[in-house]
C-alpha positions in Angstrom: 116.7 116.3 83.3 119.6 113.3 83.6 119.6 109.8 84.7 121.4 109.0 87.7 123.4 106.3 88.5 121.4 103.5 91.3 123.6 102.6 94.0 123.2 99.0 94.8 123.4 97.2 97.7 125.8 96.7 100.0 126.4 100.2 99.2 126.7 102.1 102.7 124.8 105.2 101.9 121.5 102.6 101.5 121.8 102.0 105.7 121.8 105.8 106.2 119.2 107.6 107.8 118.2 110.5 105.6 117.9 113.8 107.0 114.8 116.2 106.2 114.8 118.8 103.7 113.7 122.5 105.0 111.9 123.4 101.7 111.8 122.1 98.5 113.8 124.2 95.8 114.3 124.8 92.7 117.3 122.4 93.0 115.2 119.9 95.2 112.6 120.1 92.4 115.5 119.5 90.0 116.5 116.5 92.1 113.0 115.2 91.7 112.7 115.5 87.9 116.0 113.6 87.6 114.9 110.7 89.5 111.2 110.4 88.2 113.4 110.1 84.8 115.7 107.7 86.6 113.2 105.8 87.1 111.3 105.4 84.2 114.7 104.5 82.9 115.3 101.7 85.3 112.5 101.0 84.6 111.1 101.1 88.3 107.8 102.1 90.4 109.5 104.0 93.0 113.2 105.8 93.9 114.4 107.3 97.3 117.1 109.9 96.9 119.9 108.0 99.1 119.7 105.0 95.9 120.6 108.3 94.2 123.6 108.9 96.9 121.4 112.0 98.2 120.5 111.7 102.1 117.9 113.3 101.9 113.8 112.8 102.7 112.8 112.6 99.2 111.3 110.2 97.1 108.9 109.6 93.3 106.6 107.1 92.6 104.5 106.6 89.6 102.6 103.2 90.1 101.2 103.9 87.0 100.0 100.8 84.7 101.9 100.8 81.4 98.8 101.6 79.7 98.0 104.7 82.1 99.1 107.9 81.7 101.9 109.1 84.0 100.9 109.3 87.8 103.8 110.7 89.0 104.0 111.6 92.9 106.8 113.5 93.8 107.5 113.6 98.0 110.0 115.9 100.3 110.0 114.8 103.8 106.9 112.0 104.0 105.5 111.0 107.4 103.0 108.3 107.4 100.1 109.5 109.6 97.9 106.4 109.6 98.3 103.0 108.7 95.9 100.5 108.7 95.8 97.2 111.1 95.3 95.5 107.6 97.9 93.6 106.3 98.6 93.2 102.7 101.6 91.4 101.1 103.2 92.3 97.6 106.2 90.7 95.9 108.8 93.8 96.2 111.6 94.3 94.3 114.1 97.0 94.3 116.1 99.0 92.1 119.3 98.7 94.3 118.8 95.0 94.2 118.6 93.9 90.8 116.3 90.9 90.2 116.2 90.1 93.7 112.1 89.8 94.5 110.2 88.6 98.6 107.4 88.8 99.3 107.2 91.5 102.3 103.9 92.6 104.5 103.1 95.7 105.4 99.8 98.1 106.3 97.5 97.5 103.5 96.6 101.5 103.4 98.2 104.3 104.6 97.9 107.8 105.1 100.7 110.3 104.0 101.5 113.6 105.0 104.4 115.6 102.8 105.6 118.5 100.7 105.0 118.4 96.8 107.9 119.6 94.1 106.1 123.4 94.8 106.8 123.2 98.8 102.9 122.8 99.2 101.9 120.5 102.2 100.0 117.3 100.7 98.0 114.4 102.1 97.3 111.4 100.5 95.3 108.5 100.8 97.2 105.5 99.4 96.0 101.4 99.1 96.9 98.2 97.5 100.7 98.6 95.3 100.9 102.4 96.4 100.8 102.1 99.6 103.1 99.4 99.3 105.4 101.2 97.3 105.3 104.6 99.6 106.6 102.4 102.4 109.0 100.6 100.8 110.4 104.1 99.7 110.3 105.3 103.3 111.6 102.6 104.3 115.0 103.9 102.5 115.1 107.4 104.0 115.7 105.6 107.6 118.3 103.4 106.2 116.0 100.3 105.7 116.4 98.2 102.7 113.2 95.2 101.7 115.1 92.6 102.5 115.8 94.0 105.9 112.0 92.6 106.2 112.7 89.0 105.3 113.7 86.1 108.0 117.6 85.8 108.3 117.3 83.1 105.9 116.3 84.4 103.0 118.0 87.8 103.2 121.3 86.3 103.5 120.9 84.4 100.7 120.2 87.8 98.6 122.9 89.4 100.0 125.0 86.7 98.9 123.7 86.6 95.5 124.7 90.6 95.6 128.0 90.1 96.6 128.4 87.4 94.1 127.3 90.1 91.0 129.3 92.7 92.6 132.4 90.4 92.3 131.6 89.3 88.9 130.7 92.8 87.6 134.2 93.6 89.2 136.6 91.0 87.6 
């Protein structure tokens, strides 16, 4: 397994629409390991493949608590197939926007239809930080970034702040 480097934003490949994998392979799988291990590195609760500078429908979670063992959820090509009218709202963060935090609102509970690392069709009923998190991940595969959530406001002021590191981690 290897850690891959985390684009971060403004980096154009976040904005792009992913396309779907046909089946997951053994290199797909490979892919998957690497960014579960990514990750945990980051240390983060959730990567889509185009932070990785892969378009492509895939994305791990692990919501895990520190304390827990390992949860890990590994996902080619997830469709959300019911969503509650439920609301919930979690402070998100992103691993392409370092230290950057909103609180964003979105379907409390979800239902998820995908392929595993083995190319076996899964569904999954997700709730509270999961469900959160699997939409913030599949948010990524069509281009959309958290902030993209927020009023004008407040996401121009984190994209300022990103700029501003960008140039600083530049000079």
């Amino acid at each position: 397994m290897a850690i891959l480097p985390i684009l971060v934003a403004p980096h154009p490949v976040l904005k792009t629409k992913c396309k779907p994998v046909d089946e997951v392979t053994p290199e797909l799988a490979k892919l998957m390991d690497d960014m579960l291990e990514t990750m945990y590195d980051a240390p983060g609760i959730g990567l889509a493949a185009p932070q990785v500078g892969v378009s492509k429908r895939i994305l791990v979670i692990d919501v895990a608590r520190q304390d827990e063992d390992p949860q890990p959820l590994k996902m080619a090509n997830p469709e959300i197939i019911w969503e509650s009218e439920e609301l919930g709202v979690y402070e998100e963060g992103c691993l392409s926007f370092p230290e950057q935090y909103a609180e964003v609102q979105r379907p409390a509970r979800v239902k998820v239809r995908y392929l595993d690392q083995n190319n076996e069709a899964q569904e999954l009923d997700a709730d509270g930080l999961l469900a959160t998190c699997i939409q913030h991940e599949m948010d990524h595969l069509e281009g959309i970034v958290f902030v993209d959530h927020l009023s004008t406001l407040k996401r121009n002021m984190i994209l300022r702040k990103m700029k501003k590191a960008l140039k600083q981690k530049a000079a």
